[in-house]
N, C-alpha and C positions, 0 to 999 in steps of 0.2 A: 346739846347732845346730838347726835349725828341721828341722822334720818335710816342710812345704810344699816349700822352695824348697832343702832340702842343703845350706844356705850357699852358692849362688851368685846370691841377692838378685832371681834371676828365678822367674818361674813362667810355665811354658809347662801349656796344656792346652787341650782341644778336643776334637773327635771328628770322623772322619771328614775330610773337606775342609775345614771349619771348622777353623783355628789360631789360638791370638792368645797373644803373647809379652807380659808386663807386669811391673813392677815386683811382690815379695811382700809380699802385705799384711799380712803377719806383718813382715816385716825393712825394709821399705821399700825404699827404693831403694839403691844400690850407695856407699856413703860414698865420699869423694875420693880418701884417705888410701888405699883398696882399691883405685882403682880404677886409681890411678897405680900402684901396687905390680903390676897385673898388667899394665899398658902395658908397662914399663918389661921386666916379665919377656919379654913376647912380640917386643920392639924389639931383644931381648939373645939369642934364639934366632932370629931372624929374619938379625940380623949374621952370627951364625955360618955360618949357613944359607950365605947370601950368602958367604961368605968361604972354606967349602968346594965349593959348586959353582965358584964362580972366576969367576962372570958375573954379568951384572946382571941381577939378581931383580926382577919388578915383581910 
């Protein structure tokens, strides 16, 4: 696992008011194959979500 980015393919850093959010230059950018894997998870908690409040979620 990389040191930089924890394995989630971003690197955030800055200091102060300065932010900037970028792909890790160590892992590159977020492969497709990952990235659908965590759509997919977020789409799949998100129903739930939705389907125990009993309204519609925007």
């Amino acid at each position: 696992m990389c040191k930089l980015c924890n394995g989630t393919y971003v690197d955030k850093g800055g200091s102060g008011s300065l932010m900037f959010v970028q792909p890790c230059p160590n892992c590159g950018p977020m492969p497709d194959a990952v990235w659908e894997k965590h759509r997919a998870d977020f789409k799949k908690r998100f129903e739930e979500v939705k389907r125990l409040v009993g309204k519609e979620v925007s």
